[in-house]
C-alpha positions in Angstrom: 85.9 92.1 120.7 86.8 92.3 117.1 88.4 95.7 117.6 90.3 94.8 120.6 91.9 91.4 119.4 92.6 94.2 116.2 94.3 96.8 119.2 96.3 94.1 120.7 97.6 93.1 117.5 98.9 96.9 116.8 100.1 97.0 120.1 101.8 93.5 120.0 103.8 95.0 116.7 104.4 98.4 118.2 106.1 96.5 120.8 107.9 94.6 118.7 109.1 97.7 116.5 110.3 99.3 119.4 112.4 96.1 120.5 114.0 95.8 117.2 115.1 99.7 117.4 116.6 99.1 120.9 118.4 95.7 119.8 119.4 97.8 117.1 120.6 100.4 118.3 122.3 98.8 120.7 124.7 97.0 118.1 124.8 100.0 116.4 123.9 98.9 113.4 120.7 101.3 113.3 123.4 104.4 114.6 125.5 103.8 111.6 122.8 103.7 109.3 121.1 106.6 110.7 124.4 108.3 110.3 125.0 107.2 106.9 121.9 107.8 106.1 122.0 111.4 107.2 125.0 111.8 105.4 123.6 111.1 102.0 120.5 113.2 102.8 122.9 116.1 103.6 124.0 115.5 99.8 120.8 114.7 98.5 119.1 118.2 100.7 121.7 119.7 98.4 120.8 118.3 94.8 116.7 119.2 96.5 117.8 122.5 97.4 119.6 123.4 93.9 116.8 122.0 91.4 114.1 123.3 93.7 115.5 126.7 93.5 116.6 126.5 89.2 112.9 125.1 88.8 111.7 128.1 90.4 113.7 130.4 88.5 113.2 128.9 85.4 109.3 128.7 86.6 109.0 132.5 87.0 110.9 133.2 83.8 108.6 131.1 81.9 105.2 132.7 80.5 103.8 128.9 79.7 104.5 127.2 83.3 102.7 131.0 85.1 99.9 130.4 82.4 99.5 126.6 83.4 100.3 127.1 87.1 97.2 129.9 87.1 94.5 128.0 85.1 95.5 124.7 87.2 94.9 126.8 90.8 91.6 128.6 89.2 90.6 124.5 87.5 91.0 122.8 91.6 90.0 126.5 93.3 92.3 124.9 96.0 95.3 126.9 95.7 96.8 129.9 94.0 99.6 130.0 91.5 102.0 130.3 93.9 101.5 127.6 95.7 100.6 125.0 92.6 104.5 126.6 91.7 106.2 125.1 94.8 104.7 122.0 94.4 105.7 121.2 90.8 108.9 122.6 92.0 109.5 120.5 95.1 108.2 117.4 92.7 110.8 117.9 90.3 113.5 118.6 92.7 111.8 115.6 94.7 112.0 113.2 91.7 115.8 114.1 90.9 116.8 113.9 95.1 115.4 110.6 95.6 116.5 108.9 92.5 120.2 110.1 94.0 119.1 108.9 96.9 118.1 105.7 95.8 121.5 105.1 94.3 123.4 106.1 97.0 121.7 104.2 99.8 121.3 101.1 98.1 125.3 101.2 97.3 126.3 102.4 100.9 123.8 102.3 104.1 122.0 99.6 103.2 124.9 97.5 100.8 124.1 94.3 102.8 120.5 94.4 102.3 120.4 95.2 98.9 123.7 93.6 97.9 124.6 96.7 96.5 122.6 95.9 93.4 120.3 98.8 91.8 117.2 97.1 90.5 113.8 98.4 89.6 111.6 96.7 91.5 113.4 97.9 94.7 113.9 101.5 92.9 109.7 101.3 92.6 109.3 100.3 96.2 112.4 103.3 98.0 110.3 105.7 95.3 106.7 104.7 96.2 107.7 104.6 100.5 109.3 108.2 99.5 106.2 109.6 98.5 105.1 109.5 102.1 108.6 111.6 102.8 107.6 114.0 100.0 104.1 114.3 101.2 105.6 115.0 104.5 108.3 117.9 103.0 105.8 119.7 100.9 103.3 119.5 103.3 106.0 121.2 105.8 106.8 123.6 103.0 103.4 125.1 102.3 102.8 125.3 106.6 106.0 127.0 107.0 105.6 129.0 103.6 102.5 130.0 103.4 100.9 129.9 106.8 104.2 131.1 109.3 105.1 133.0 106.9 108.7 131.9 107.3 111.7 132.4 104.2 111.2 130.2 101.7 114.8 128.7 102.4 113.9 128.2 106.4 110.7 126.6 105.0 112.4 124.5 102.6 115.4 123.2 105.2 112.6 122.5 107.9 110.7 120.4 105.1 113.6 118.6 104.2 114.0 117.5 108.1 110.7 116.6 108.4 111.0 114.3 105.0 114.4 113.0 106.7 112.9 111.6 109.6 109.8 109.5 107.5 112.5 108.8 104.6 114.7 106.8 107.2 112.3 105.0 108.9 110.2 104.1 106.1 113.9 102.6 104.4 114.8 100.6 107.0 112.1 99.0 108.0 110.3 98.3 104.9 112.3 98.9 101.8 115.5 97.2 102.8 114.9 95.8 106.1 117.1 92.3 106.7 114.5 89.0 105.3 114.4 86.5 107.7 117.2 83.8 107.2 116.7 80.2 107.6 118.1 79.0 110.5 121.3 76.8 109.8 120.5 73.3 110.0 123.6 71.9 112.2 123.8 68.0 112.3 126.0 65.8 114.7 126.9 62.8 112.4 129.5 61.5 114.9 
């Protein structure tokens, strides 16, 4: 019974998630920030895009980063250099993207919410619910890298899609989704 009353409560909130998106969208309040928030990601997929590839570059030019990436893939025997290469890579070009993005989405798509003030607490909180997005892009990067053997600049723009669609909804509804106001307190004193 335990597990059911535990279902019904998932399904109560899934119910209730997918209410708010309608309501939402309906205003067009969710539309706008989708769009703006697409908008900035279109800047912030080029920032990715630029350090991922310099970090790369600079990677393959550099004897000490080949030496560590080789004796970190033969330390985990879970990867070869290659692959330990675009991970540090898409970290870096990770860290850089979503501290932009951080900035950009508290000052613009989500000004209400956040009042347009950059603090660290909320920085913390958009960069911990982005780790989900990252684990989502490189995760997408190594499948369509490694194992469709796709370009590594297909694979990198389908990652940063996939990292899109978990970075929006993970923004919205939990790093700055609306707090519940108090309900004005409206007194007839005639």
């Amino acid at each position: 019974m335990a597990c059911y009353a535990g279902a019904m409560t998932a399904a109560s909130w899934l119910g209730a998630l997918r209410l708010q998106i309608l309501h939402g969208w309906r205003r067009g309040a969710f539309s706008r920030k989708a769009v703006l928030f697409a908008m900035i990601g279109a800047i912030n997929a080029v920032v990715d895009y630029a350090v991922f590839f310099l970090a790369r570059a600079l990677f393959t030019h550099w004897p000490g980063a080949l030496a560590l990436f080789a004796a970190t893939a033969t330390a985990c025997r879970c990867a070869g250099a290659g692959t330990v290469s675009f991970i540090v890579a898409n970290l870096i070009s990770w860290s850089v993207a979503v501290t932009n993005s951080y900035i950009l989405n508290a000052s613009i798509t989500f000004a209400a919410e956040s009042g347009r003030q950059l603090r660290w607490r909320a920085y913390f909180v958009f960069v911990t619910s982005g780790v989900a997005g990252w684990l989502a892009n490189t995760a997408t990067l190594i499948f369509t890298a490694q194992v469709l053997l796709l370009p590594v600049a297909l694979a990198k723009a389908i990652a940063i899609m996939a990292s899109f669609v978990v970075n929006f909804a993970l923004s919205h509804y939990v790093v700055f989704r609306v707090r519940h106001r108090p309900a004005l307190d409206i007194r007839d004193d005639a």
